[in-house]
LOMI-894376 format. One record per residue: x, y, z of N, C-alpha, C in turn; residue number from 1; residue in three letters. Coordinates in steps of 0.2 Angstrom, whole numbers. Atoms other than C-alpha are relative to their C-alpha. Layout:
% LOMI-894376
atom n.east: X; n.north: Y; n.up: Z; ca.east: X; ca.north: Y; ca.up: Z; c.east: X; c.north: Y; c.up: Z; num: NUM; residu: ala
...
END
This chain:
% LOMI-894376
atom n.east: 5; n.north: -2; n.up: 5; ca.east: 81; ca.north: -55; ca.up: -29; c.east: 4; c.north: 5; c.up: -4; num: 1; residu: unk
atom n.east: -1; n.north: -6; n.up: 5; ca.east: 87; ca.north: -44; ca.up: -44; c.east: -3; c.north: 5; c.up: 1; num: 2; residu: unk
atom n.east: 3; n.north: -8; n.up: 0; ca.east: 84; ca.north: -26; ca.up: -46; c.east: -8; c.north: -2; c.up: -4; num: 3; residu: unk
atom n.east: 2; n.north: 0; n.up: 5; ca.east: 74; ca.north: -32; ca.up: -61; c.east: -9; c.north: -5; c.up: 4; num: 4; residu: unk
atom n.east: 6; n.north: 4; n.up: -4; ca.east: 62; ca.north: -45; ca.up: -51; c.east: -3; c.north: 4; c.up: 5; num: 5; residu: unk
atom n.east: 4; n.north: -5; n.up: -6; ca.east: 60; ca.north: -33; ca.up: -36; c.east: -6; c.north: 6; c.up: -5; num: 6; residu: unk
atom n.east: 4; n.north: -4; n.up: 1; ca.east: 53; ca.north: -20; ca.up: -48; c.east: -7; c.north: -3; c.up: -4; num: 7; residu: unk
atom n.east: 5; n.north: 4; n.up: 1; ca.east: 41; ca.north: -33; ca.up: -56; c.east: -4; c.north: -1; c.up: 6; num: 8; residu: unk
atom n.east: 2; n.north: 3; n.up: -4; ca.east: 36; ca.north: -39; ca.up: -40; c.east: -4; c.north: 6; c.up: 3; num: 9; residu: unk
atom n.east: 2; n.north: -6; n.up: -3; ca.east: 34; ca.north: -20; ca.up: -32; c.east: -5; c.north: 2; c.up: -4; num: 10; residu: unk
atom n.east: 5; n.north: -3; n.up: 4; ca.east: 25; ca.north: -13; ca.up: -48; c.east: -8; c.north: -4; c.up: -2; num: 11; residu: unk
atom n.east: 6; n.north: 2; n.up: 0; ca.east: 12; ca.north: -27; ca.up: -47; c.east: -4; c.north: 1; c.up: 8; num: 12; residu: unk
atom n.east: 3; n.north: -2; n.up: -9; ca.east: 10; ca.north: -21; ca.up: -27; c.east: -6; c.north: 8; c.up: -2; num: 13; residu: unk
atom n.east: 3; n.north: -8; n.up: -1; ca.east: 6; ca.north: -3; ca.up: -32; c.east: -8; c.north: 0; c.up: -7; num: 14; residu: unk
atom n.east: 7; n.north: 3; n.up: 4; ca.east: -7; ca.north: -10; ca.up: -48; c.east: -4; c.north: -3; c.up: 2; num: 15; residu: unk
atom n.east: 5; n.north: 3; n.up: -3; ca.east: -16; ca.north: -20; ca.up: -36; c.east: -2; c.north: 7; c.up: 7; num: 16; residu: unk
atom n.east: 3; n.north: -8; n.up: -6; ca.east: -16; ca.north: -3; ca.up: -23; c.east: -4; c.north: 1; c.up: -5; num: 17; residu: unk
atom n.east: 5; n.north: -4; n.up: 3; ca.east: -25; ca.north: 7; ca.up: -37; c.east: -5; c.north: -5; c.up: -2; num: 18; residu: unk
atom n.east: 5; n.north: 4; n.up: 1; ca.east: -36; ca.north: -6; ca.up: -42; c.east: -4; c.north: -3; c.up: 6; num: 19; residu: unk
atom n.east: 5; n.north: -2; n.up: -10; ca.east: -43; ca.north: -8; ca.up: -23; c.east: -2; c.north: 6; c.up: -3; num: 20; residu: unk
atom n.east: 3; n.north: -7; n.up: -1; ca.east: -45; ca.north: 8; ca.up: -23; c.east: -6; c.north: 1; c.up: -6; num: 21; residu: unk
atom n.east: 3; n.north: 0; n.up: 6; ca.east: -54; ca.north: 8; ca.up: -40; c.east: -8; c.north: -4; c.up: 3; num: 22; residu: unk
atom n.east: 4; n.north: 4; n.up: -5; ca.east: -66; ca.north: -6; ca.up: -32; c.east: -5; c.north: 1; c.up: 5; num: 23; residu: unk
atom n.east: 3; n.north: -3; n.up: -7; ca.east: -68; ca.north: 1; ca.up: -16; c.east: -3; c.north: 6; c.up: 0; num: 24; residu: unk
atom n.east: 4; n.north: -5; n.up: 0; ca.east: -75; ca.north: 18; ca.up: -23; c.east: -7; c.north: -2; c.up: -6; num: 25; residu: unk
atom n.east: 5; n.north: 3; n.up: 2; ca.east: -85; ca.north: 8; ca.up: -35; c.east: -7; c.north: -3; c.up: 5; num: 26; residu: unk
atom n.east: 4; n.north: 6; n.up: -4; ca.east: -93; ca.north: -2; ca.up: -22; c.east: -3; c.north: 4; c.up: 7; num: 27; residu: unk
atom n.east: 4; n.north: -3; n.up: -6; ca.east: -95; ca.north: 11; ca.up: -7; c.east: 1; c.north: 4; c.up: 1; num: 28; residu: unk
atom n.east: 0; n.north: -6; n.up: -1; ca.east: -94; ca.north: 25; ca.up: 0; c.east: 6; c.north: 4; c.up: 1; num: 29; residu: unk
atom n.east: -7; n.north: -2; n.up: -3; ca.east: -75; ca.north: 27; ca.up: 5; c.east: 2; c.north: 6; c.up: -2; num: 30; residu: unk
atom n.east: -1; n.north: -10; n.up: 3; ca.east: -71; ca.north: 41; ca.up: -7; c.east: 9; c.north: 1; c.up: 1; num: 31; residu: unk
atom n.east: -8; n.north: -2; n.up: -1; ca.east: -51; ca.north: 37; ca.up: -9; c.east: 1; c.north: 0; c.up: -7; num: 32; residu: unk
atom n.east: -5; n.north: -5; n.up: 5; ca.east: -42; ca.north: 50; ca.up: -20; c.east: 8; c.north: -4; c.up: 0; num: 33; residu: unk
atom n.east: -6; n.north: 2; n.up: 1; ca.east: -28; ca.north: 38; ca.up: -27; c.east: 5; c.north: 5; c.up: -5; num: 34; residu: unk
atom n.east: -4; n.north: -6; n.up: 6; ca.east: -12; ca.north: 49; ca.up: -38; c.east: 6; c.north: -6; c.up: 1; num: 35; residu: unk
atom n.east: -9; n.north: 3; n.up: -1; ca.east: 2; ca.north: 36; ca.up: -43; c.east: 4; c.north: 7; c.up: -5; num: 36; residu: unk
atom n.east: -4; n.north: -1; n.up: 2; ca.east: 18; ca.north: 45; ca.up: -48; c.east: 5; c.north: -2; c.up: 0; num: 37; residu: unk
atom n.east: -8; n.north: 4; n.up: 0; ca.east: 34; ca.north: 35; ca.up: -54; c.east: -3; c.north: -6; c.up: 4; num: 38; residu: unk
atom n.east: 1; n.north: 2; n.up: -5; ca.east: 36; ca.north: 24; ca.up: -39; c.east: -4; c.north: 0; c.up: 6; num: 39; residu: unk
atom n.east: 3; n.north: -2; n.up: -5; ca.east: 24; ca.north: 30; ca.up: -28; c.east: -10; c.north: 0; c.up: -2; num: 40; residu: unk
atom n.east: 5; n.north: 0; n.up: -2; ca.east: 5; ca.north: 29; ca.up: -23; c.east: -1; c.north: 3; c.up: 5; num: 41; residu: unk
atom n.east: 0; n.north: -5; n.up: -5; ca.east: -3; ca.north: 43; ca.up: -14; c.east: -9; c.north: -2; c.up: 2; num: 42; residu: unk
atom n.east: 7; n.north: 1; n.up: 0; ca.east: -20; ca.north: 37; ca.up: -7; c.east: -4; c.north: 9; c.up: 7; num: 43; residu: unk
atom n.east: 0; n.north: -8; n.up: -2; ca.east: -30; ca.north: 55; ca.up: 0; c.east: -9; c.north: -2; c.up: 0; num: 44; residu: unk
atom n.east: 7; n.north: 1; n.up: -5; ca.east: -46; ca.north: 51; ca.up: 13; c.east: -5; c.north: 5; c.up: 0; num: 45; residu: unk
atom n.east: 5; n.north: -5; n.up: -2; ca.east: -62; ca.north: 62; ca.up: 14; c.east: 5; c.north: 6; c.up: 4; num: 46; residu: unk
atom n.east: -3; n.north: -5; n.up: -5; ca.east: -53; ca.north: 68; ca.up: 30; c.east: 7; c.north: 5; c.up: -2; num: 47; residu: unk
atom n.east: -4; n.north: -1; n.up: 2; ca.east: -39; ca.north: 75; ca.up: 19; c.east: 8; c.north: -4; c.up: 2; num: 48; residu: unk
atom n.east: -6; n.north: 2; n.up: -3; ca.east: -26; ca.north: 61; ca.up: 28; c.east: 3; c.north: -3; c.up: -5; num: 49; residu: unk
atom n.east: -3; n.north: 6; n.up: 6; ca.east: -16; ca.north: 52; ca.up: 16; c.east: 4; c.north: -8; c.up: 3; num: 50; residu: unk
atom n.east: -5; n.north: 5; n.up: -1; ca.east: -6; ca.north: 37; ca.up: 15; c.east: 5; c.north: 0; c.up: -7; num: 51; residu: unk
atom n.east: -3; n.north: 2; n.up: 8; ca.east: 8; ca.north: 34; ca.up: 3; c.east: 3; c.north: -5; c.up: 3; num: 52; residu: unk
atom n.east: -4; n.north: 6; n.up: 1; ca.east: 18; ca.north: 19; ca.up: -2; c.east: 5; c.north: 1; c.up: -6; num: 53; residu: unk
atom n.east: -5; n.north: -1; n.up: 4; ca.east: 33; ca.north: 19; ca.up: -11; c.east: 5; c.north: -5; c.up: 1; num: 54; residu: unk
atom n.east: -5; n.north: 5; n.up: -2; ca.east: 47; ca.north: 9; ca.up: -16; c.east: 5; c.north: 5; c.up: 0; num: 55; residu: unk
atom n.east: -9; n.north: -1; n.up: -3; ca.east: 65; ca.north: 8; ca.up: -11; c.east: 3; c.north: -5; c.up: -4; num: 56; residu: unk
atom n.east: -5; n.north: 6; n.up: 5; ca.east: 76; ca.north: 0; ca.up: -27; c.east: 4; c.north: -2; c.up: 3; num: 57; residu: unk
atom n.east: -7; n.north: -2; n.up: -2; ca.east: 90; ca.north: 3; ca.up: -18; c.east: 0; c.north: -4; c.up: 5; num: 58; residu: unk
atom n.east: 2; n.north: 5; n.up: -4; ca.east: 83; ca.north: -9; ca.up: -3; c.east: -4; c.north: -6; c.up: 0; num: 59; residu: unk
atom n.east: 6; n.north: 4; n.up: 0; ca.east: 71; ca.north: -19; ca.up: -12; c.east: -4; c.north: -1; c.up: 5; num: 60; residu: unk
atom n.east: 5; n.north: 1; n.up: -4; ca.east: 59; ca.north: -15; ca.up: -2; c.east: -8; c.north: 6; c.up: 0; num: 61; residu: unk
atom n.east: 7; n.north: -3; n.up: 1; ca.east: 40; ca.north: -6; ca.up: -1; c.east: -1; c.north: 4; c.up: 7; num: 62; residu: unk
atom n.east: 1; n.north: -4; n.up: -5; ca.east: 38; ca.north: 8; ca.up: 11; c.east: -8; c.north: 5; c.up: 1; num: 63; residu: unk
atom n.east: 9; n.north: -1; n.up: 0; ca.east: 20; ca.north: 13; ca.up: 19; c.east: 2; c.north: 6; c.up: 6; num: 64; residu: unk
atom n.east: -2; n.north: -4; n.up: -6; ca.east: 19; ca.north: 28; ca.up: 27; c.east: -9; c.north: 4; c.up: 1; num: 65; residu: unk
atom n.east: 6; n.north: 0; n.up: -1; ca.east: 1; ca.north: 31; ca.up: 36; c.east: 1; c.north: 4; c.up: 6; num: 66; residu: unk
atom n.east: 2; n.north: -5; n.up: -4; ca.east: -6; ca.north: 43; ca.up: 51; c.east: 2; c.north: -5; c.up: 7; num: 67; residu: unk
atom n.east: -3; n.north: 5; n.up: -6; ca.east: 1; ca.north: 27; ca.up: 63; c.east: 8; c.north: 1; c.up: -1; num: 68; residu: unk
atom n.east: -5; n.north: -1; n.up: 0; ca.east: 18; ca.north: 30; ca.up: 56; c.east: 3; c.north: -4; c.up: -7; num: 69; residu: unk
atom n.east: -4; n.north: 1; n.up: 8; ca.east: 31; ca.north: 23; ca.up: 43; c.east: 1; c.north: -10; c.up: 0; num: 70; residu: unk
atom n.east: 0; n.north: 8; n.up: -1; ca.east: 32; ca.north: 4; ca.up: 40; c.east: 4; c.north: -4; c.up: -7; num: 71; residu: unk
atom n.east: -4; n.north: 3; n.up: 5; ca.east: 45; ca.north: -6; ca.up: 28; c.east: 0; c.north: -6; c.up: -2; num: 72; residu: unk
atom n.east: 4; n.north: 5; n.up: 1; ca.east: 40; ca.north: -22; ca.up: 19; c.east: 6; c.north: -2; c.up: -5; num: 73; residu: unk
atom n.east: -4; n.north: 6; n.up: 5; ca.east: 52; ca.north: -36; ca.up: 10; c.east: -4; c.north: -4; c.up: -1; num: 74; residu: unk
atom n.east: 3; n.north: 5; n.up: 2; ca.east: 47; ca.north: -50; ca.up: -2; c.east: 4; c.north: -4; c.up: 5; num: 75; residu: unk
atom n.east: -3; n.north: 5; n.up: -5; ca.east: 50; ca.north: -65; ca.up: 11; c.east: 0; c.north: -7; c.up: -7; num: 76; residu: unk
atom n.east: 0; n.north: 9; n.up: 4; ca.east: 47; ca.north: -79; ca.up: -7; c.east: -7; c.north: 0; c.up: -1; num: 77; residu: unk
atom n.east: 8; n.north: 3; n.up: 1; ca.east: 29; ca.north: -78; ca.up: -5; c.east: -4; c.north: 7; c.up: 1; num: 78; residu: unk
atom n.east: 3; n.north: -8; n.up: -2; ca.east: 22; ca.north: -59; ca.up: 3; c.east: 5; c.north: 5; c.up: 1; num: 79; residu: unk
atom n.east: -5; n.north: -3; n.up: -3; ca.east: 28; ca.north: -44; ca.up: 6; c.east: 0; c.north: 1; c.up: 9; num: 80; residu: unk
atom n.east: -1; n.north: 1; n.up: -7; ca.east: 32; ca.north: -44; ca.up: 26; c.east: 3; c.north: 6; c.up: 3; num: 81; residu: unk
atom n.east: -7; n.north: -6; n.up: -6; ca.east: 37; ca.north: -29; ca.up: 39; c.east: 6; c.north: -3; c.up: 0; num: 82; residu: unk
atom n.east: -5; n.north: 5; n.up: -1; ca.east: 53; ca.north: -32; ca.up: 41; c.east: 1; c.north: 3; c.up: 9; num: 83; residu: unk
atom n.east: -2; n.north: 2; n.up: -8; ca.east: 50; ca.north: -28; ca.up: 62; c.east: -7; c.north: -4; c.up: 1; num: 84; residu: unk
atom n.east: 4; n.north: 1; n.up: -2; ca.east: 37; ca.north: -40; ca.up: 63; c.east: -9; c.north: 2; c.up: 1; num: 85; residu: unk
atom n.east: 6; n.north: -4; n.up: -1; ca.east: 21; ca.north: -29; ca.up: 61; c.east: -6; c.north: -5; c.up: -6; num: 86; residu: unk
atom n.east: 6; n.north: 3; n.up: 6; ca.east: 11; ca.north: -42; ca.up: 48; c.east: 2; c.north: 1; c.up: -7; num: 87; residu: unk
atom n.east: 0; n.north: 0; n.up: 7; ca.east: 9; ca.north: -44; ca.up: 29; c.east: -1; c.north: 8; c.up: -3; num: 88; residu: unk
atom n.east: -1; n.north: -5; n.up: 3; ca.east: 8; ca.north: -28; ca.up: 17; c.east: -8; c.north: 2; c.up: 0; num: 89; residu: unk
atom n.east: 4; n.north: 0; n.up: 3; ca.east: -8; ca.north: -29; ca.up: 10; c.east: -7; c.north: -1; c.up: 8; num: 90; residu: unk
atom n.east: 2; n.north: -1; n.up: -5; ca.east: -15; ca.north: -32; ca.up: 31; c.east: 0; c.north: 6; c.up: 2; num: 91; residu: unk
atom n.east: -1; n.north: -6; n.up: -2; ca.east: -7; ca.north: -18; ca.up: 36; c.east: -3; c.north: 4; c.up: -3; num: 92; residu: unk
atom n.east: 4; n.north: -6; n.up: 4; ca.east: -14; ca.north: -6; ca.up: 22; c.east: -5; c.north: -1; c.up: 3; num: 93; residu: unk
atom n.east: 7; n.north: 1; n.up: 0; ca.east: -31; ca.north: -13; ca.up: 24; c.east: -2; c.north: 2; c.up: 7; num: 94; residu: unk
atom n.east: 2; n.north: -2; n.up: -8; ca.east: -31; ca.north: -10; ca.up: 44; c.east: 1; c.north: 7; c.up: 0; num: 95; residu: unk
atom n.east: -2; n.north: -8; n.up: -1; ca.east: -23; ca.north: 9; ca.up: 42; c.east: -4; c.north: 5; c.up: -6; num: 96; residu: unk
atom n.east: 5; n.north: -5; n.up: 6; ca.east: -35; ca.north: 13; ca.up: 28; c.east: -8; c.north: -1; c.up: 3; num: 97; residu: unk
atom n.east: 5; n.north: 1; n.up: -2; ca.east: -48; ca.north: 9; ca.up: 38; c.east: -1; c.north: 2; c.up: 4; num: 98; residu: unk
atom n.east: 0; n.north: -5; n.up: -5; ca.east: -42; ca.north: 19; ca.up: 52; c.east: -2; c.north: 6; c.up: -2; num: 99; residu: unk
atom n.east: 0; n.north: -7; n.up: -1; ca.east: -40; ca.north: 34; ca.up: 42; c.east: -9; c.north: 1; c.up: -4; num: 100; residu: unk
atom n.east: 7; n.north: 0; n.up: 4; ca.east: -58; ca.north: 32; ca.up: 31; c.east: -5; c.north: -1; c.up: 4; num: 101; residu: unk
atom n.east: 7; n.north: 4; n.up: -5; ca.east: -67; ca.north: 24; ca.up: 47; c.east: -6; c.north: -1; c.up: -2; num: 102; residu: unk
atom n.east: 5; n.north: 3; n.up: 5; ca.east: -75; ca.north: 14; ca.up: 36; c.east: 6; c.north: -7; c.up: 0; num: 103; residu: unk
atom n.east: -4; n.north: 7; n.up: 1; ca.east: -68; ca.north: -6; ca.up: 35; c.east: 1; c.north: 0; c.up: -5; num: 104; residu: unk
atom n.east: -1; n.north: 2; n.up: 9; ca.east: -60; ca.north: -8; ca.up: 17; c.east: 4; c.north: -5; c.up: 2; num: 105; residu: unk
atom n.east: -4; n.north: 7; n.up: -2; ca.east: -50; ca.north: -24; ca.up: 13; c.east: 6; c.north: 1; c.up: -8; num: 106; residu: unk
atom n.east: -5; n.north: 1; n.up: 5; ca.east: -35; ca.north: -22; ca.up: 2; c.east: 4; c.north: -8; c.up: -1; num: 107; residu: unk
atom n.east: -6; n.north: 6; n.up: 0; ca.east: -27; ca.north: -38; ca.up: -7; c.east: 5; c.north: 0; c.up: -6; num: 108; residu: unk
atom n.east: -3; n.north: 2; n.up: 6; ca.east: -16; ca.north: -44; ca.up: -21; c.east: -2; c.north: 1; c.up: -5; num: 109; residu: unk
END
């Protein structure tokens, strides 16, 4: 994958993050304080916990770092994937956002 394709691919990840979240305060009670900057998304829970995601050009890759720990994600051709086996991108979010807002949200594409 090119640099150029990666940040295409990335920047449609992090426009579908703030568009969840846009949705998701729409729709219920969750209350997620999203802040993109550059590269990055800062999602900011009632409880004050955050999540951020950010890429990595330099790795074409997509980095999640939530109150369970830090998680690294490459396109595999089809999704972004852990790259140690932990699930799809947009799973993972949805599971660790749900952790920290203890409420079930569903993050997709």
């Amino acid at each position: 994958m090119t640099d150029l394709e990666f940040m295409d691919r990335a920047e449609a990840v992090l426009r579908a993050i703030e568009a969840n979240c846009d949705r998701i305060n729409d729709a219920g009670d969750a209350d997620i304080d999203n802040q993109r900057v550059g590269g990055m998304v800062t999602l900011v829970f009632p409880d004050r916990s955050q999540i951020v995601v950010n890429l990595q050009k330099p790795l074409h890759e997509i980095w999640l770092a939530a109150r369970a720990g830090g998680f690294h994600y490459k396109f595999d051709g089809q999704r972004w994937m852990d790259t140690k086996g932990q699930g799809e991108f947009f799973a993972s979010l949805s599971r660790h956002a749900s952790e920290q807002a203890r409420v079930a949200l569903a993050f997709a594409a």
